[in-house]
C-alpha positions as CSV (number, residue, x, y, z in Angstrom):
1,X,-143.1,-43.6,-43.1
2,X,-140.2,-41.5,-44.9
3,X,-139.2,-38.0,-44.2
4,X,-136.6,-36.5,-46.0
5,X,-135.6,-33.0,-45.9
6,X,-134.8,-31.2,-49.6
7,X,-130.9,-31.5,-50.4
8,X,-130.8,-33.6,-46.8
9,X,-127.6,-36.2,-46.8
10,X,-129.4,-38.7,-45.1
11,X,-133.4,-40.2,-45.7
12,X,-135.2,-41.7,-42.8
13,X,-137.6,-44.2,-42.9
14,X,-139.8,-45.6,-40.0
15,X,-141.5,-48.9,-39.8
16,X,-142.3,-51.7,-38.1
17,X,-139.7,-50.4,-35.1
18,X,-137.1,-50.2,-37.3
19,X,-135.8,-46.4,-38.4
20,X,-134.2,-46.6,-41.3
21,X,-131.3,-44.0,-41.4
22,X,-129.7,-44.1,-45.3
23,X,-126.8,-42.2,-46.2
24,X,-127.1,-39.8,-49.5
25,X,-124.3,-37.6,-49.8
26,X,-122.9,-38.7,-53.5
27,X,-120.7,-40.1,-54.6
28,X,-119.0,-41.8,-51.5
29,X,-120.9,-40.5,-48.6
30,X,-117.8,-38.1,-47.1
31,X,-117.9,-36.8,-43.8
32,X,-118.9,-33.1,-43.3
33,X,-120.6,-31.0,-41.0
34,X,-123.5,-31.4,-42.5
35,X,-123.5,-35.1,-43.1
36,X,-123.1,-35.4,-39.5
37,X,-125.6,-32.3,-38.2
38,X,-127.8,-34.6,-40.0
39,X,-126.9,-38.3,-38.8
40,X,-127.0,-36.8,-35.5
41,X,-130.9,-35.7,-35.7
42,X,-132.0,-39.0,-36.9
43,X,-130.0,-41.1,-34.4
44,X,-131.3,-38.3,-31.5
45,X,-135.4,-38.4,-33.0
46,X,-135.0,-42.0,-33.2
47,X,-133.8,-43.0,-29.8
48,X,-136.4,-40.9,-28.0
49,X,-139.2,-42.4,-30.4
50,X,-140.4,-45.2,-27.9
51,X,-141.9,-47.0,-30.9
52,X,-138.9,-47.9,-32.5
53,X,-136.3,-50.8,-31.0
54,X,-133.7,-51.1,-33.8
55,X,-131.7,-48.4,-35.7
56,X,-130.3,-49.3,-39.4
57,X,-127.9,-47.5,-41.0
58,X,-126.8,-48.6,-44.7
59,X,-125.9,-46.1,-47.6
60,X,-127.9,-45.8,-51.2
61,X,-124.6,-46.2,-53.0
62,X,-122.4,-49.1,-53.7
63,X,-119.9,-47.1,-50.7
64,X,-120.8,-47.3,-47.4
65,X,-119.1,-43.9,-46.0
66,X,-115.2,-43.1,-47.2
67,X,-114.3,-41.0,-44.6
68,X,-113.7,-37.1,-44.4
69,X,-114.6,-34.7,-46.7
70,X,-111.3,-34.0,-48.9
71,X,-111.7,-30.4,-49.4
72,X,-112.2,-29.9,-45.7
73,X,-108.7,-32.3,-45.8
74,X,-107.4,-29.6,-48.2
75,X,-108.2,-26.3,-46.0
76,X,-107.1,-28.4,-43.1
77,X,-103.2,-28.4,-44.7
78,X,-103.4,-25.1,-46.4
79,X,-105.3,-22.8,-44.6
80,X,-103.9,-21.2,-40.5
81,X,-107.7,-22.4,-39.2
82,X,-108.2,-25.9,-40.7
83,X,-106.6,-27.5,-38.3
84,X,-109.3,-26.5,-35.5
85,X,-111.7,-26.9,-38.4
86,X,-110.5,-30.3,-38.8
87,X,-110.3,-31.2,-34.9
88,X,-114.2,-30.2,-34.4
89,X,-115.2,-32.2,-37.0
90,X,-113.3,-35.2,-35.2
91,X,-114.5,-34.0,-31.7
92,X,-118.2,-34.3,-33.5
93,X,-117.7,-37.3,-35.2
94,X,-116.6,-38.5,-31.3
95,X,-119.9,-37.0,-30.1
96,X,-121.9,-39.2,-32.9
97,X,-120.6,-42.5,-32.0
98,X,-121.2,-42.1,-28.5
99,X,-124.8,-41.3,-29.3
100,X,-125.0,-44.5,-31.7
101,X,-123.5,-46.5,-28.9
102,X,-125.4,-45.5,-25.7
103,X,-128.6,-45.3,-27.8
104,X,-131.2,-47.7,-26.6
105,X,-131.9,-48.9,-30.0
106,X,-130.0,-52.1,-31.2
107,X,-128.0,-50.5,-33.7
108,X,-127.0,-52.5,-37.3
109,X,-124.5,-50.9,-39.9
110,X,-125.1,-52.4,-43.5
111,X,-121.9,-52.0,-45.2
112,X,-122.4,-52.5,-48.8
113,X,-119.3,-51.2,-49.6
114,X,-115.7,-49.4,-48.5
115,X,-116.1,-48.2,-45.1
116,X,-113.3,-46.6,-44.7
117,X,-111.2,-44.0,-41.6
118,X,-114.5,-42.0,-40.6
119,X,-116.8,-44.0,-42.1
120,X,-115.5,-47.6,-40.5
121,X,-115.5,-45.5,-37.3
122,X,-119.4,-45.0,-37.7
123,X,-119.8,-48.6,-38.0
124,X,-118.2,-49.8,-35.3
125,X,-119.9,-47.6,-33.1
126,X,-123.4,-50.0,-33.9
127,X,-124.0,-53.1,-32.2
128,X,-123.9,-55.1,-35.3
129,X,-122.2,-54.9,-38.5
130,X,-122.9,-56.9,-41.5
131,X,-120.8,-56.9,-44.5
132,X,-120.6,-57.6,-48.1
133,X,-117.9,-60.0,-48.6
134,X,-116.7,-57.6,-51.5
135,X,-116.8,-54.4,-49.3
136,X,-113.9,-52.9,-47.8
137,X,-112.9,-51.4,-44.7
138,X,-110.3,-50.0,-42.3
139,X,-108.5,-47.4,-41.1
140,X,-106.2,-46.3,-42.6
141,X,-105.2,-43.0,-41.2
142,X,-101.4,-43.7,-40.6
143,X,-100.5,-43.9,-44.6
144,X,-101.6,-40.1,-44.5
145,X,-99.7,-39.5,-40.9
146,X,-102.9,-39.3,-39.3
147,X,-105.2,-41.1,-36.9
148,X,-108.6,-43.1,-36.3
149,X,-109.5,-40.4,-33.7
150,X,-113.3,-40.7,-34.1
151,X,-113.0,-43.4,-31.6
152,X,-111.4,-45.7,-33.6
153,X,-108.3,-46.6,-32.4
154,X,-110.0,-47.8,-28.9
155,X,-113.7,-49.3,-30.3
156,X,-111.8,-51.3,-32.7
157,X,-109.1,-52.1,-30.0
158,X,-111.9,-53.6,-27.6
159,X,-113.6,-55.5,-30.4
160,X,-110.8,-57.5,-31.6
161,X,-108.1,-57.3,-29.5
162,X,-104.7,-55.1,-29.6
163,X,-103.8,-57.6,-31.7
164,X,-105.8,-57.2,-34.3
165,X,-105.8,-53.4,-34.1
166,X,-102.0,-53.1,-34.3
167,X,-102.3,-55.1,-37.8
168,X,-104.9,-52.8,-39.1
169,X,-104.1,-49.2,-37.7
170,X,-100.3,-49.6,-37.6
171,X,-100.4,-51.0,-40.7
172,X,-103.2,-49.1,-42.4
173,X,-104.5,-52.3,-44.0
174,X,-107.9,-52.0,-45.7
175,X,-109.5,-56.1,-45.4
176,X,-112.2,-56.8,-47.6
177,X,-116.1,-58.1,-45.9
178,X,-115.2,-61.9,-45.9
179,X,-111.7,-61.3,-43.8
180,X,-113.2,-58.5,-41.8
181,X,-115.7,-61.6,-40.4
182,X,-112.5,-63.8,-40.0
183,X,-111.1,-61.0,-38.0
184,X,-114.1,-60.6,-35.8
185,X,-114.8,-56.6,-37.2
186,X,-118.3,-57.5,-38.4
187,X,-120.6,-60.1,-37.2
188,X,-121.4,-61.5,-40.8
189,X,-120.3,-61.1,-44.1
190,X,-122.3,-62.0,-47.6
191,X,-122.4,-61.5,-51.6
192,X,-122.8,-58.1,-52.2
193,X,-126.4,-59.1,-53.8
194,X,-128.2,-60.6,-50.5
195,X,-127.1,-58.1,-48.2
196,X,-129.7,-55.6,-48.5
197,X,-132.7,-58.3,-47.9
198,X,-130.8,-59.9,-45.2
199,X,-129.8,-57.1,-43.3
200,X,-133.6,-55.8,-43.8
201,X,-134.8,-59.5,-42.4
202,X,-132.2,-59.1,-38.9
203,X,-133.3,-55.6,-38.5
204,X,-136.9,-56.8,-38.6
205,X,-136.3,-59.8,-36.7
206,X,-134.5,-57.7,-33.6
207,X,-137.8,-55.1,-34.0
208,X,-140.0,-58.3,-32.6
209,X,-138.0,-58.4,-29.3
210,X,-138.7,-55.9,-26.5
211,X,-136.9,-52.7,-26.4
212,X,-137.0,-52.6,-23.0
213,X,-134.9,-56.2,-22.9
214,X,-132.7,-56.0,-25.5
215,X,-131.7,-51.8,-23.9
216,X,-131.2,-53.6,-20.9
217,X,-128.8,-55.9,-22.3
218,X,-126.7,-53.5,-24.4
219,X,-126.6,-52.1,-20.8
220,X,-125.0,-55.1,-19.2
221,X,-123.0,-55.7,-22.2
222,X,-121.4,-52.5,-21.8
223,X,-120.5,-53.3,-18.2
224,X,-118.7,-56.0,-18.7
225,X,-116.5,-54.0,-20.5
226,X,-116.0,-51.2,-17.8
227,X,-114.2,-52.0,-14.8
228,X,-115.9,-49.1,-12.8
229,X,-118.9,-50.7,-13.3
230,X,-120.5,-54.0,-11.6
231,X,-122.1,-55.7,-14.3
232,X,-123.6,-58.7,-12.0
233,X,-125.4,-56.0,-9.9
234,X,-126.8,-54.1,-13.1
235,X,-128.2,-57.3,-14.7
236,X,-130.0,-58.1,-11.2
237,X,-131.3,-54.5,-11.2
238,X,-132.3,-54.6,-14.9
239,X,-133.9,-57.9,-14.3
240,X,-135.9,-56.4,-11.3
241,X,-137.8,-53.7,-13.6
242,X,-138.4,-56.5,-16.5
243,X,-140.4,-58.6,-14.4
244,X,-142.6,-55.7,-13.6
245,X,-142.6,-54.5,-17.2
246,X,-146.1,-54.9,-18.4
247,X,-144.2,-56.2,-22.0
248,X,-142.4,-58.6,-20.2
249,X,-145.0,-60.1,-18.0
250,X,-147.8,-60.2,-21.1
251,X,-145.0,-62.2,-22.8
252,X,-143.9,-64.8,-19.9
253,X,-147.3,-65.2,-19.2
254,X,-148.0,-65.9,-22.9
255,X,-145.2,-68.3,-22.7
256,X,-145.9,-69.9,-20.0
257,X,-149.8,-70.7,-21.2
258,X,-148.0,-72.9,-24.3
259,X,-145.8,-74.7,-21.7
260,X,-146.8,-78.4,-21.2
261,X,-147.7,-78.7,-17.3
């Protein structure tokens, strides 16, 4: 099922578990208020939608997202009141991520092309990110004197190490999809022309596994990355609900009538 608003910036398609969330703001997708009031909806209806377990996000041009909006850029600079105008937009994008990440979909960005500042930052808020090998991305925020400050400078810090980030952010080095794999930034990275059906065929193969397991596991996985947090105690407790999960115990018990005894 599609819905899509008139003059909407995004289209949403449901099926099979999977809501498809497709960026449509021409030509490159640039970050504005709207763009994100929008994103934000779908990523919100979509989480509390108990039938669905994955959220996709991909763009229907060749760019993935580029970043701000350059005439908010422009009114930032010129104008006494861009700045703040600027610095909400940031706070919101901040605000987006977080909902992406926490979501208890599995969440997969499908970057078919640059993914650049604001528009990286989106995808490495997902869970997975799979690349064309000819797409680019980055952030690069210091050539302007600026920074990744949708979250970027500390998700792509605990994805690939300090290392790593110094070399992209201090550097404000753009990598294309094939190096971005090397580097540990996306999961996988393909030609340009099996991306779409590929990313389709993960999205759909996630949608067969429980929602309840696999939000229980980007619970755990997000422990183990919190020192605050016990992350041995949460995957006992998470465990404990599973097995009385009527999913869960229609599938072991499935299981375990294929089992040789």
């Amino acid at each position: 099922m599609s819905t899509v608003a008139a003059g909407s910036p995004v289209q949403v398609e449901r099926s099979e578990g999977i809501c498809t969330v497709t960026l449509a703001r021409p030509p490159v997708n640039a970050l504005d208020d709207a763009l994100v009031d929008a994103l934000q909806s779908a990523v919100a209806a979509a989480s509390a939608d108990r039938d669905l377990s994955v959220l996709h996000l991909r763009s229907s041009a060749r760019v993935f997202c580029a970043g701000a909006d350059l005439a908010l850029m422009q009114r930032s600079i010129r104008t006494p009141g861009g700045v703040e105008e600027m610095l909400a937009l940031v706070g919101r994008l901040q605000e987006l991520a977080w909902c992406i990440e926490r979501s208890p979909l599995v969440s997969i960005a499908e970057i078919g092309g640059a993914a650049l500042g604001g528009g990286f930052e989106l995808a490495l808020a997902c869970d997975l990110r799979i690349a064309a090998q000819e797409a680019k991305v980055g952030l690069p925020e210091a050539a302007l004197g600026l920074l990744a400050a949708a979250g970027g400078t500390q998700r792509l810090t605990r994805l690939a190490g300090p290392g790593i980030a110094r070399r992209l952010i201090l550097g404000a080095e753009t990598v294309d999809g094939a190096t971005a794999e090397r580097l540990g930034l996306v999961q996988w990275s393909l030609p340009r022309a099996e991306l779409a059906p590929v990313a389709r065929a993960l999205a759909e193969r996630i949608a067969t596994l429980p929602r309840a397991a696999t939000g229980a596991a980007k619970q755990c996985i997000a422990a183990a990355q919190d020192e605050g947090r016990d992350g041995f105690a949460e995957e006992i407790a998470h465990t404990r609900r599973l097995y009385r999960h009527p999913v869960t115990r229609a599938r072991v018990a499935a299981f375990l009538a294929r089992s040789p005894r």
